[in-house]
N, C-alpha and C positions, 0 to 999 in steps of 0.2 A: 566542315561541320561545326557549327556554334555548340557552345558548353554543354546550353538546355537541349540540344536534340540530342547529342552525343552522351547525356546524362539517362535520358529518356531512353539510349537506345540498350544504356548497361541494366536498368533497371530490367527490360524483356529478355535480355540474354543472361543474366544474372539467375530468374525463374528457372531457364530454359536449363541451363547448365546445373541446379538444385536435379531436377528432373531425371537428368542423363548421370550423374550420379550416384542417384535414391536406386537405377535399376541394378547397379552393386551392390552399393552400400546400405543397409538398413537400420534406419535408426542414427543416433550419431548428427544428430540435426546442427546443433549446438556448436559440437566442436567443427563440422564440416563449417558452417558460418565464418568461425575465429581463423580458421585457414585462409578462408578465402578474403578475407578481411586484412589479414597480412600480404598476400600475394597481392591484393588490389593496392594496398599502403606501400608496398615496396619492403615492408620487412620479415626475418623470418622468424618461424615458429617450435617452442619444444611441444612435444607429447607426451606427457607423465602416464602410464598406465602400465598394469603388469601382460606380459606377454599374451600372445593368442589373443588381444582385444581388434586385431583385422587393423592395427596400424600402415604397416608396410602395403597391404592391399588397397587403403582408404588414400594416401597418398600418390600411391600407381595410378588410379583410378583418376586423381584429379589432375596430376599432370598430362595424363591423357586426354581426357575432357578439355584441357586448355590449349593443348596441342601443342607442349612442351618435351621439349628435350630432357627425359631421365634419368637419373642414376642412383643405382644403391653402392652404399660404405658400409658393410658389416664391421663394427669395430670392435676387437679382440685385443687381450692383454699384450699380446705381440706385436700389433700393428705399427708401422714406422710412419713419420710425415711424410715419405716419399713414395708410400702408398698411398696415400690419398694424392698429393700434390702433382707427380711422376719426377721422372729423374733424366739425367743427360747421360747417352750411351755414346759407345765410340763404334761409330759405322764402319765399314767395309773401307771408305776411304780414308779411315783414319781421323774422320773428322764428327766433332761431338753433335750428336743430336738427340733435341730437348723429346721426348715422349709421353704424351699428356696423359694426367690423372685422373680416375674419375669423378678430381672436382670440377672440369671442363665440362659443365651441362649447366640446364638452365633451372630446375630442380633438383637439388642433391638431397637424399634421403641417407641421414646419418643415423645408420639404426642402433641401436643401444651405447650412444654416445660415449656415456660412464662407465664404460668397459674398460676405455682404452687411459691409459695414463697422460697426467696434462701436457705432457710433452706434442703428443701425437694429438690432442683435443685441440693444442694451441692454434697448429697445422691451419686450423678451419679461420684462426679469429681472422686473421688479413682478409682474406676470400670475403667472409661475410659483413667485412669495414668498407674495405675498401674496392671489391669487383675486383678485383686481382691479387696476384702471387709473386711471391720472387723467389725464385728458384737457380744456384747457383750464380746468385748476383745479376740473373736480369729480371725482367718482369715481364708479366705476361697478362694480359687484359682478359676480363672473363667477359663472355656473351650477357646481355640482358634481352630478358629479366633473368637474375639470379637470386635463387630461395635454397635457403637451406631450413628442413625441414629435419629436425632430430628426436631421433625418440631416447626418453631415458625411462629404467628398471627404477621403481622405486629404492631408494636411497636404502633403506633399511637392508634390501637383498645380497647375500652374498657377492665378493668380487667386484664388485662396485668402487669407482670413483669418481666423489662428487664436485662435480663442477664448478670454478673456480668462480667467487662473485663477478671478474670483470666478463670471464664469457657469458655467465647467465645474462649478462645487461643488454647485450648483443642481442639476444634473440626480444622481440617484438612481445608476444605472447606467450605464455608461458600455458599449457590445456590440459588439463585433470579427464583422462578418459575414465570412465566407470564403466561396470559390467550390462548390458542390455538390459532390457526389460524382460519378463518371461517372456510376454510377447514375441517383442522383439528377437530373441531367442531360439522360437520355434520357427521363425520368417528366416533365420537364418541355418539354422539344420535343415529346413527343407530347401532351402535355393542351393546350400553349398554340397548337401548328399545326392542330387539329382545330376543327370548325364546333362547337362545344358550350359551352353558359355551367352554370357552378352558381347558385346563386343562396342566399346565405349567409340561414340562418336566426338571428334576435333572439333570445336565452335568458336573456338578462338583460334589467334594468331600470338607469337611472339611479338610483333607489332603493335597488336591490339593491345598486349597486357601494359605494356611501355606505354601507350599511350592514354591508358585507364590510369595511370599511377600520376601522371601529368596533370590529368584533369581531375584526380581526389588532392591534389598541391593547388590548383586552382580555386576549388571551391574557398568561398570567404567565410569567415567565423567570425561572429561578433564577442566583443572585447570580455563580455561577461561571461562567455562560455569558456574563451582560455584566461580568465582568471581563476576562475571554479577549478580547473583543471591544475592549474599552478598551487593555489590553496589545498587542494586535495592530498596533492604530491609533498607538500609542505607539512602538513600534519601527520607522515610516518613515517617525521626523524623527529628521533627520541630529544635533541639537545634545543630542538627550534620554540618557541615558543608560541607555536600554533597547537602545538601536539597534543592532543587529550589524556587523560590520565591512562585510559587503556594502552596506547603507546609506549608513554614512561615509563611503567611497569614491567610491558612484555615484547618490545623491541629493543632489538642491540641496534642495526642500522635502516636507517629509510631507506629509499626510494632518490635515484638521482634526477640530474635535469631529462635526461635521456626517457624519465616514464612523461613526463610532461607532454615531449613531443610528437610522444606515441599515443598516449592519450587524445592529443587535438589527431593527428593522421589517421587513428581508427575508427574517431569520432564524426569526421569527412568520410570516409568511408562507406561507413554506416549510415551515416544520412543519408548518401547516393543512391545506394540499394534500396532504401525506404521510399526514393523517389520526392524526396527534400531536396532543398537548391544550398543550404548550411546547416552544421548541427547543432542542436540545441544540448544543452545541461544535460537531459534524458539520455541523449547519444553517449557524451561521455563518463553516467554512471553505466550505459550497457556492455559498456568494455572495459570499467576498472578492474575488474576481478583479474580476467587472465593478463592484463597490463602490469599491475600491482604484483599478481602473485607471486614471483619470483626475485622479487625486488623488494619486501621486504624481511627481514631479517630475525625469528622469535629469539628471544632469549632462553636462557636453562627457567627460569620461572615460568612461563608460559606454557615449556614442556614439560613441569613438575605440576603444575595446575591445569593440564590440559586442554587450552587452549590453542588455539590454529591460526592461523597466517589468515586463513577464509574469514574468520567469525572479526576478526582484529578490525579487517577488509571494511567488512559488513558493516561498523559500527560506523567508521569513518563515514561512511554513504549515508 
């Protein structure tokens, strides 16, 4: 199958798959978008929101939809890396056997991430670098596609630890859930109080998603769109001299090369779905927010003048 057909054929099952979601999920347009936007880029995703916003069900749902293999990690202040990883037992014959974790799936749902202490956070960074683990000195290769998909309790909430800037960089998108619309609200008291189940149908393959991530690495970008992207990422560190004064002021630290490349991979992405052949400038301001957001840094001024990461963001754009 050539690029253009196979481009053309994500764009009808891209719809298709919105659709078979929507009959769960209601509402949540946005951030279901930026999910699928990292799964198709090959990276993974945090969810900022406070509890009961239907995260863990929004992510079930889609792993279903895709026809992936997955797993939930509840993380708690107790949890070891050898629960998420597994560990090596000594069998019946006296001989050691390795026991997989439930980070061996093809989307791991990390749910309330900053529960657990960095020790046990750490656990994930290998998995999500590099597709694999080492575990009592060997290693062990994970299945693709692999996403890790973590929800975190706003920072402010009790019992919380907040995650450590090199993990934050790891994940792809960083996505601010907010509370439904009234609307929206009552679609969901009356679907979730009634005797009735959907039952999500598979339209992708494992195959398929591997080979959707190929072909958003294929598409071409002209040279002014990943400069726009380079500049962008450039002007929110504080010591560069791109930076605007809004920066200087109310940033401790940018943005590394790593929002760069995520920026042009979301940016392909996004033009796909649109049904674009490369994406333009437009593409890559529709994904600086949740790219940006976690990458860069307010200072005490910013949060004494109350200003946000968002508005910082915004200005830049």
């Amino acid at each position: 199958m050539s690029d253009v057909v196979a481009a053309k054929h994500l764009v009808e099952k891209h719809q298709a798959l919105k659709k078979e979601i929507a009959r769960v999920i209601i509402g949540q347009e946005k951030v279901i978008d930026e999910i699928l936007l990292a799964i198709y880029s090959g990276g993974h995703a945090l969810l900022i929101g406070v509890p009961g916003l239907a995260k863990t069900l929004m992510v079930n749902t889609i792993a279903k939809a895709l026809g992936l293999e997955f797993k939930r990690i509840q993380f708690t202040p107790d949890l070891m890396p050898s629960d998420i990883l597994g560990s090596e037992i000594l069998d019946r014959d006296r001989q050691f056997q390795f026991i997989k974790g439930p980070v061996f799936a093809n989307i791991i749902l990390a749910d309330e991430i900053n529960r657990t202490p960095p020790k046990t956070q750490s656990a994930l960074l290998e998995a999500m670098q590099e597709r694999a683990v080492t575990v009592a000195g060997r290693h062990y290769t994970l299945d693709l596609p692999y996403f890790v998909l973590a929800t975190q309790n706003p920072i402010e909430q009790e019992g919380t630890y907040p995650l450590p800037e090199a993990q934050l960089d790891r994940f792809m998108f960083a996505i601010e859930l907010d509370y439904p619309s009234y609307e929206e609200e009552v679609e969901v008291v009356k679907a979730t109080t009634a005797d009735k189940q959907y039952r999500v149908n598979a339209l992708f393959s494992a195959e398929e998603i591997v080979e959707i991530q190929h072909l958003v690495r294929r598409i071409p970008v002209p040279d002014n769109v990943v400069e726009y992207a380079v500049n962008l990422v450039g002007k929110t560190r504080p010591n560069s001299e791109k930076a605007p004064e809004v920066v200087r002021n109310y940033v401790d630290w940018g943005a590394g090369p790593r929002a760069s490349q995520n920026l042009i991979l979301a940016a392909k992405a996004m033009a796909l779905i649109k049904g674009k052949y490369a994406p333009d400038i437009e593409e890559v301001k529709q994904v600086a927010l949740g790219i940006l957001r976690h990458r860069v840094l307010k200072n005490y001024k910013a949060d004494a003048e109350g200003i946000s990461v968002e508005q910082i963001i915004a200005s830049l754009l």
